[in-house]
C-alpha positions in Angstrom: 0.0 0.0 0.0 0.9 3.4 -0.8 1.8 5.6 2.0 -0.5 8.4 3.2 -4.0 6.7 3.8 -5.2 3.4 5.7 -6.3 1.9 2.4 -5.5 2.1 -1.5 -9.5 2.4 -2.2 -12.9 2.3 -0.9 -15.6 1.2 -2.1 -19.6 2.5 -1.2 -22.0 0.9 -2.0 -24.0 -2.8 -1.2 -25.0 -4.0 -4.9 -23.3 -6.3 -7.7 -21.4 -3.3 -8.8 -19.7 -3.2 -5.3 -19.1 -6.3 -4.8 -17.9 -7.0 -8.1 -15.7 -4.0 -7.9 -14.2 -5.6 -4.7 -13.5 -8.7 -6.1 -12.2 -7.5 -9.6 -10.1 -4.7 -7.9 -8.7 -7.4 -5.6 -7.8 -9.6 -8.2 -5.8 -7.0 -10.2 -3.4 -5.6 -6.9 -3.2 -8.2 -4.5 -1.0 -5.8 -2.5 -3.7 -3.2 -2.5 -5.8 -2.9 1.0 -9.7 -2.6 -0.4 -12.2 -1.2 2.4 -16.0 -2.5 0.8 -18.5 0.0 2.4 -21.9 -1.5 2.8 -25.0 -1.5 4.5 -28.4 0.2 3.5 -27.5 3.7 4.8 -25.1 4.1 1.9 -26.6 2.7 -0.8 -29.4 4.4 -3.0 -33.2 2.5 -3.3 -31.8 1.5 -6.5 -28.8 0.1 -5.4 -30.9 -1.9 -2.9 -33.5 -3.4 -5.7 -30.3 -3.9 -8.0 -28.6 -6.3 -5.3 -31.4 -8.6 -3.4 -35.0 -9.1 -4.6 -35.6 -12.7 -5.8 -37.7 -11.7 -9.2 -34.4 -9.9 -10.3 -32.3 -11.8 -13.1 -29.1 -11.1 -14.8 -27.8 -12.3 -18.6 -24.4 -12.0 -18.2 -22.5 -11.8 -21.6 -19.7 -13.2 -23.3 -17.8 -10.8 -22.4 -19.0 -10.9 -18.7 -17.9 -14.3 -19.0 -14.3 -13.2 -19.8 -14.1 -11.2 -16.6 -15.8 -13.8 -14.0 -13.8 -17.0 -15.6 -10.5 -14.6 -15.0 -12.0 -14.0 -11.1 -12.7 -18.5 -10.6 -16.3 -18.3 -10.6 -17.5 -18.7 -13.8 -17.7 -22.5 -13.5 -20.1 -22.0 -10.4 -22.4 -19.4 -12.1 -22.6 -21.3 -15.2 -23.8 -24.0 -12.6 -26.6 -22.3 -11.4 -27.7 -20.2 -14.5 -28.9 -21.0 -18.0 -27.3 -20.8 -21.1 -28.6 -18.5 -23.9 -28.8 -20.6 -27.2 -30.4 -18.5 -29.4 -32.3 -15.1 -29.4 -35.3 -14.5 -31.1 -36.7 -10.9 -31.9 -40.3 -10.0 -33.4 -43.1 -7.9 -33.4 -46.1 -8.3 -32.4 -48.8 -8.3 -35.3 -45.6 -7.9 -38.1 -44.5 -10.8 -40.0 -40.5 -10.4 -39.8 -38.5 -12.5 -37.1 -34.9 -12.2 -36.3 -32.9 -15.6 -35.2 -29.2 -14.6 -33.7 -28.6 -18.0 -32.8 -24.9 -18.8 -33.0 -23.9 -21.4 -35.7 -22.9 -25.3 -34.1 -19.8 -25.2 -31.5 -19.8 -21.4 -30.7 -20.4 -20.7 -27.8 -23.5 -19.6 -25.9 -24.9 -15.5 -26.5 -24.8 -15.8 -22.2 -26.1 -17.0 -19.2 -29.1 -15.8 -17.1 -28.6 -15.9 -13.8 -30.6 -15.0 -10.6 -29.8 -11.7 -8.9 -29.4 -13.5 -5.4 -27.4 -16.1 -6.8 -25.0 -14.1 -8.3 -24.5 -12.0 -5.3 -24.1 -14.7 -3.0 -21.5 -16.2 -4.7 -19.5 -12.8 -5.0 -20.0 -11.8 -1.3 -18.6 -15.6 -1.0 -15.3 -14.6 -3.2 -15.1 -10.8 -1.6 -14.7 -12.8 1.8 -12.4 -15.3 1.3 -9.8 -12.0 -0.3 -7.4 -11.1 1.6 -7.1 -8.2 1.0 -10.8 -6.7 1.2 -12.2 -5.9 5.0 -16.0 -4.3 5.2 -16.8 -1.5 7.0 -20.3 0.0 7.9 -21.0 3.2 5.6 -22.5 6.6 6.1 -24.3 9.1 3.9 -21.5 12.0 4.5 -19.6 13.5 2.1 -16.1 12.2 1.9 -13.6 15.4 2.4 -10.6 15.7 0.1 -7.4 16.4 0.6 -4.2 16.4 -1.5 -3.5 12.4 -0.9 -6.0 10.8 0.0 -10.5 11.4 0.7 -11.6 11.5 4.2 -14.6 9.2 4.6 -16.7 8.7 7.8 -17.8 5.0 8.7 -19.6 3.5 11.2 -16.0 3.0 12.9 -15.0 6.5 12.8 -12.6 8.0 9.9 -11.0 6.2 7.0 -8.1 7.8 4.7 -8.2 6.6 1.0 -6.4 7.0 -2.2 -9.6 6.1 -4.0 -12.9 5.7 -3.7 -15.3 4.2 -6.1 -18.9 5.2 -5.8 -21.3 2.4 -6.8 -24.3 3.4 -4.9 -27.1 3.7 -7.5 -29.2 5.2 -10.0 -29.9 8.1 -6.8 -26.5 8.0 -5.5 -26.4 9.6 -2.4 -22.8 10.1 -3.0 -22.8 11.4 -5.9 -25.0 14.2 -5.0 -23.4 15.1 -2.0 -20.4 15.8 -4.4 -22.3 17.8 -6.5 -22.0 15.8 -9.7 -25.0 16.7 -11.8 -27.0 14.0 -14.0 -28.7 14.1 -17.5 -32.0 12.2 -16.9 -34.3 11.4 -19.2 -37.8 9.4 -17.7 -39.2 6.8 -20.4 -42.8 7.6 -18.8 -42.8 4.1 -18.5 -42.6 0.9 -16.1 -41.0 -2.3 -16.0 -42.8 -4.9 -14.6 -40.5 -8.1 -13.9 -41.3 -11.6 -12.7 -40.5 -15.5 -13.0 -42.6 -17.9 -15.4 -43.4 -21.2 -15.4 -43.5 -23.1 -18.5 -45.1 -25.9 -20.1 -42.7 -27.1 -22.4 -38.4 -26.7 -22.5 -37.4 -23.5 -23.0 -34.4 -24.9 -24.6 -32.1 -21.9 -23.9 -33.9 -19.6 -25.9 -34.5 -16.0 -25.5 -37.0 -13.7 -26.7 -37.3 -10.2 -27.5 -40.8 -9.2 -28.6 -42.0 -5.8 -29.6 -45.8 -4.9 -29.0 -47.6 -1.8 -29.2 -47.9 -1.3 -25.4 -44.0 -2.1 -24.9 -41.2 -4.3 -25.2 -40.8 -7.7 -23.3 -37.8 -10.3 -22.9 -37.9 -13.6 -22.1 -35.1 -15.1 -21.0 -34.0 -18.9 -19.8 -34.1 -19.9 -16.0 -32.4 -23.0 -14.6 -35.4 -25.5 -13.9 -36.5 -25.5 -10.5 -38.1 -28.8 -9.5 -38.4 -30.5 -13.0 -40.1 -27.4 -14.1 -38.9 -25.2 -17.1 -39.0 -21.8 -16.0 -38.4 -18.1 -17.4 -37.7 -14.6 -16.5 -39.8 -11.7 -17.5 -39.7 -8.2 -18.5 -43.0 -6.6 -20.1 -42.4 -2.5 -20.3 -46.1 -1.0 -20.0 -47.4 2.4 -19.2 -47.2 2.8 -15.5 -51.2 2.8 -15.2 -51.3 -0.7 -17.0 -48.6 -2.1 -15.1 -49.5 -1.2 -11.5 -52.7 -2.5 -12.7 -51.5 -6.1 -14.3 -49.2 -6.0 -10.9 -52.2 -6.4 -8.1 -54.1 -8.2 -11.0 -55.2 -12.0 -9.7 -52.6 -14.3 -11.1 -54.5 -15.7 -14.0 -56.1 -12.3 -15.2 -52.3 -10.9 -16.0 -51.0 -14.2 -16.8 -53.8 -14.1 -19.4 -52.7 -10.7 -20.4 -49.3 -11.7 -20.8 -49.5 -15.1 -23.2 -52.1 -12.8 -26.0 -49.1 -10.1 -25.7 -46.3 -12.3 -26.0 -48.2 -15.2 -28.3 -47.4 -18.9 -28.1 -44.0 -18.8 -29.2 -42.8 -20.2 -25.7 -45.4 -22.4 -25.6 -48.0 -22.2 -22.9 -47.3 -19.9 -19.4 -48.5 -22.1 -17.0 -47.7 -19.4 -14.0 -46.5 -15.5 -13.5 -44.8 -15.4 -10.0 -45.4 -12.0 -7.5 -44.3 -9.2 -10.3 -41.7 -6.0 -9.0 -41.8 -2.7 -10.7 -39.2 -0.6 -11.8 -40.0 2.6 -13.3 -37.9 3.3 -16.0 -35.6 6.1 -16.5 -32.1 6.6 -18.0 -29.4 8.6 -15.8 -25.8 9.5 -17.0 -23.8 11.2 -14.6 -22.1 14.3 -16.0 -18.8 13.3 -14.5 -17.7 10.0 -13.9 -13.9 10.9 -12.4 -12.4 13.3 -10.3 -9.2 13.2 -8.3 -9.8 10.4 -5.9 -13.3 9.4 -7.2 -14.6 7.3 -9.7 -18.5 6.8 -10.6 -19.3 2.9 -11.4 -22.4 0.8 -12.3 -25.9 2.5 -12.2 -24.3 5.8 -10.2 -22.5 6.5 -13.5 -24.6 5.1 -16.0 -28.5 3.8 -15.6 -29.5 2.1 -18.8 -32.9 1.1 -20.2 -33.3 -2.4 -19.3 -34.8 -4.2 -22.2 -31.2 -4.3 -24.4 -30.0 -6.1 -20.8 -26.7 -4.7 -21.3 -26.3 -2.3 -18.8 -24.6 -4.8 -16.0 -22.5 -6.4 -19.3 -21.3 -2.6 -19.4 -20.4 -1.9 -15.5 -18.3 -5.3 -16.1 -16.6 -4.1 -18.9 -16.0 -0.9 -17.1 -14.4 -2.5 -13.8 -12.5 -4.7 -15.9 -10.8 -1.6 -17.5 -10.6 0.3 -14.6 -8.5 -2.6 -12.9 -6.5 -2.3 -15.6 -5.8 1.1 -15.6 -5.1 1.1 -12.1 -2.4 -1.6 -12.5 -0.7 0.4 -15.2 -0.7 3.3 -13.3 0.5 1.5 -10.0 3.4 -0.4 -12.3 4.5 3.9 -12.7 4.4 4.5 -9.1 1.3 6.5 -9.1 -1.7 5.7 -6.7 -5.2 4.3 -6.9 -6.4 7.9 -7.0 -4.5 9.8 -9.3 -6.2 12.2 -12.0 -4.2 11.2 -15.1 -4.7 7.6 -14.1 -8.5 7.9 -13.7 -8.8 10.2 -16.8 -7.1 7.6 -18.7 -9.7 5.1 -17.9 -12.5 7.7 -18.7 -11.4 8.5 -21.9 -11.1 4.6 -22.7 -14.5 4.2 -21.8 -16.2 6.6 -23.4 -16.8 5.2 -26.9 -18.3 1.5 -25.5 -20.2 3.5 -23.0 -21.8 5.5 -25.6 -22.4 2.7 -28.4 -24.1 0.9 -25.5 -25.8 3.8 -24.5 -27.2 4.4 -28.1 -28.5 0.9 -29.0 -29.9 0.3 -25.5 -32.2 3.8 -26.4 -32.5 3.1 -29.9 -34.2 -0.2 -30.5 -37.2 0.0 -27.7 -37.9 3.4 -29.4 -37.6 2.0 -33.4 -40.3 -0.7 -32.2 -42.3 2.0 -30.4 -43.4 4.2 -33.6 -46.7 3.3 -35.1 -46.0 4.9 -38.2 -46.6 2.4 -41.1 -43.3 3.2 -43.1 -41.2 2.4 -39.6 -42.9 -0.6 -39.3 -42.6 -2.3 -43.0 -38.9 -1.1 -42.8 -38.8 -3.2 -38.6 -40.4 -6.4 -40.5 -37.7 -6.1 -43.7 -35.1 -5.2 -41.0 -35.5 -8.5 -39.1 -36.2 -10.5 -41.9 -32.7 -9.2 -43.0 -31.3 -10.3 -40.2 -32.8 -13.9 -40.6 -31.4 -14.0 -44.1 -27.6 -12.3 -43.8 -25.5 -14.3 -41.7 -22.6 -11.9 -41.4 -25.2 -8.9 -40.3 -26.5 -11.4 -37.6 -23.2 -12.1 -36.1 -22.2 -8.6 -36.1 -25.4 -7.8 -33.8 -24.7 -11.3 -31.5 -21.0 -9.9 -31.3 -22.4 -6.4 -30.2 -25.0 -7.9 -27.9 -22.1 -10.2 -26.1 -19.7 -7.3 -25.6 -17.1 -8.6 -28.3 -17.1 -5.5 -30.1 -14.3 -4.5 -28.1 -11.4 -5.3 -26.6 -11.5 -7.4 -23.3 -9.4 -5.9 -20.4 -7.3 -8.9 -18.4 -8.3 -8.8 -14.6 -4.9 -10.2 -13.8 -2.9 -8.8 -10.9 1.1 -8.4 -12.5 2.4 -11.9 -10.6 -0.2 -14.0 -12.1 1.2 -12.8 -15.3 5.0 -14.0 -14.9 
C-alpha cells in the first residue's frame, strides 16, 4: 500500500457493482488494502433493488464471461444459471422475425442468472480475499485532501487513495459531491417476474415488440423439474400497477395474447416488481480520488439487458488502468490515471448507450413506413449471416477489446 492513507480504495456501495468491484479490484493488486463500504444507509433504493430481490435476473454476456472465468467463478455461475442458445426478436402483429442464434460449436450468447445467486457467490469470493475488509458506511460526504479522501464509517474516519462510488441510480454520494445528471424518464414501467412453463425452454431468449412495450424472455435453470423463465414486459405505468395487483391468471392471461405462443404455454406468473424506468448518465464519472461505477454512472434502459455487461466491462478496464498506473508508481487515486480510464471508456459506454435507447424506441413508432422497414429489418437479419453475427458480437460485448483482470504476478 501506498503511504499516506489506511487503504489504497474504498468502495460504497452494497449492490453487484460493489461487490464486483471488490472482487475485480482485488484480483488485479493483490497488495492493495480494499475497504468495501456496505449496509443500506449508503446505498441508494436503486442500489438496494439492484442487489437482493428474488424476481431480479441477470444475462451475463460473453464478455462478462471473460471477466468472471478470470476471477474463478464462472464454472459456479454457469452452474446455477442458464445458457442462452439463441435469441429470437419479433413484433407483435408484423411478420419479420430475427434468429441470432450462434452457428454449431460457438459458444452460448450468455447466461441468465438470478440476482441472489449471483450476489451470494460474490459476497462468497469478496470474503475469502485477503485483502478486502468491510466496513459499515454513512451518507456523509467524503472530504478531500491532497493524498487521500476522508470518509466517515460506522468505525470512525477512514483515509483513502480512492474511492469508487457504486451506490445507485440516486446515488447519495454522488449528490453530496455535487456531480450533476442528465435524466431522461421513459414515462414508462418495468414490470418483472418468474414464469413457469409448459414445455423446454431450450435456452432460448425472446425479444418481442408490442404496441404497449417491449418484453424479454429469458432462460431460467429448472427449478423442481419445471422449465422456468424470466420476464420483463415495459407497459405504461397505469397498465402495469394495474396487471401488478391483478389475480394471477387475469395478468397471466394478459401476458400469453401479448407475448403469443412462441414459448409455448405460461402455466404461472410469480409475484411481479416494478421498476420505473428512467435513463441517468452522470455528468462526470472521475475526479481526483473518485470514480462513478455501475448505475451511479450510468443507468441504462433495461430491455437491451446490457447495462450490468457494461459496468463489467468498465471495472475490468478500470482494474486495468489502475495496475498500469501502479506499475508507474502512481496511486489508486490519481487524475491522469482515472482520466485515462475515462477516456477509454467513453466510446463502448456510448455505443451501448445508443442501441440500448434506440431499438425499444424504433419498435415503439406506429408509423406504417417504420414498421414495414422493422419487418424487412429483421427479416434481413434472418437472411444475412454476417449482419446477424455482427449484432450477436455487439450484444455479447465482443465489439471491443476485453481488459485482463490479472494482478502483474499471475502474469509471470
Amino acid at each position: 500500500m501506498t503511504a499516506g492513507a489506511d487503504v489504497d480504495i474504498a468502495i460504497a456501495g452494497g449492490g453487484l457493482t460493489a461487490l464486483t468491484a471488490a472482487a475485480v479490484l482485488a484480483r488485479a493488486g493483490p497488495e492493495w488494502r480494499i475497504a468495501l463500504l456496505a449496509d443500506d444507509s449508503h446505498a441508494g433504493a436503486d442500489a438496494r433493488s439492484d442487489a437482493f430481490p428474488e424476481v431480479r435476473t441477470m444475462a451475463l454476456s460473453a464478455s462478462s464471461r471473460e471477466v468472471f472465468a478470470a476471477l474463478g467463478l464462472w464454472s459456479a455461475i454457469a452452474a446455477r444459471s442458464a445458457a442462452i442458445t439463441d435469441i429470437q426478436v419479433s413484433e407483435r402483429g408484423g411478420w419479420g422475425l430475427a434468429r441470432l442464434g450462434p452457428a454449431p460449436g460457438d459458444a452460448p450468447f450468455g447466461q441468465v442468472i438470478e440476482n441472489a445467486e449471483l450476489v451470494r457467490l460474490l459476497a462468497a469470493a469478496v470474503a475469502a480475499c485477503p485483502n478486502v475488509g468491510r466496513a459499515s458506511g454513512s451518507n456523509a460526504t467524503p472530504v478531500p485532501y491532497p493524498g487521500h479522501l476522508e470518509i466517515q464509517t460506522g468505525a470512525g474516519l477512514l483515509r483513502a487513495h480512492l474511492l469508487l462510488v457504486a451506490d445507485g441510480t440516486d446515488s447519495p454520494l454522488r449528490a453530496g459531491f455535487g456531480i450533476g445528471v442528465t435524466a431522461r424518464d421513459y414515462g414508462n414501467a418495468a414490470l418483472m417476474a418468474t414464469l413457469t412453463l409448459a414445455e423446454p425452454h431450450r435456452g432460448i431468449a425472446y425479444e418481442r415488440f408490442t404496441p404497449d412495450g417491449p418484453m424479454a424472455l429469458l432462460p431460467l435453470p429448472d427449478r423442481d423439474g419445471q422449465s422456468r423463465a424470466s420476464l420483463v414486459w415495459v407497459l405504461p405505468p397505469e397498465r402495469a400497477a394495474a396487471l401488478a395487483v391483478a389475480p394471477e391468471p387475469e395478468r397471466r392471461a394478459e401476458l400469453q395474447t401479448a407475448f403469443g405462443q412462441r414459448a409455448g404455454v405460461i402455466l404461472g406468473m410469480g409475484t411481479p416488481q416494478l421498476i420505473p424506468l428512467r435513463r441517468c448518465l452522470a455528468r462526470e464519472q472521475v475526479r481526483s480520488r473518485l470514480a462513478l461505477v455501475g448505475n451511479a454512472a450510468h443507468s441504462l434502459h433495461p430491455v437491451a439487458g446490457q447495462g450490468f455487461n457494461l459496468t463489467l466491462r468498465d471495472l475490468a478496464a478500470l482494474a486495468q488502468h489502475l495496475r498500469a498506473g501502479a506499475r508507474a508508481g502512481r496511486d489508486p487515486g490519481d487524475l491522469g490515471v482515472l482520466a485515462g480510464y475515462a477516456r477509454a471508456r467513453e466510446r463502448d459506454q456510448w455505443r451501448t448507450l445508443q442501441f440500448s435507447e434506440r431499438l425499444p424506441a424504433l419498435f415503439a413508432s406506429r408509423a406504417p413506413l417504420l414498421a414495414l422497414g422493422r419487418n424487412l429489418g429483421l427479416a434481413a437479419l434472418g437472411l444475412c449471416p454476417p449482419l446477424r453475427h455482427a449484432l450477436a458480437d455487439f450484444g455479447a460485448g465482443l465489439a471491443v477489446p476485453a481488459a485482463q483482470v490479472v494482478g502483474d504476478d499471475a502474469r509471470r
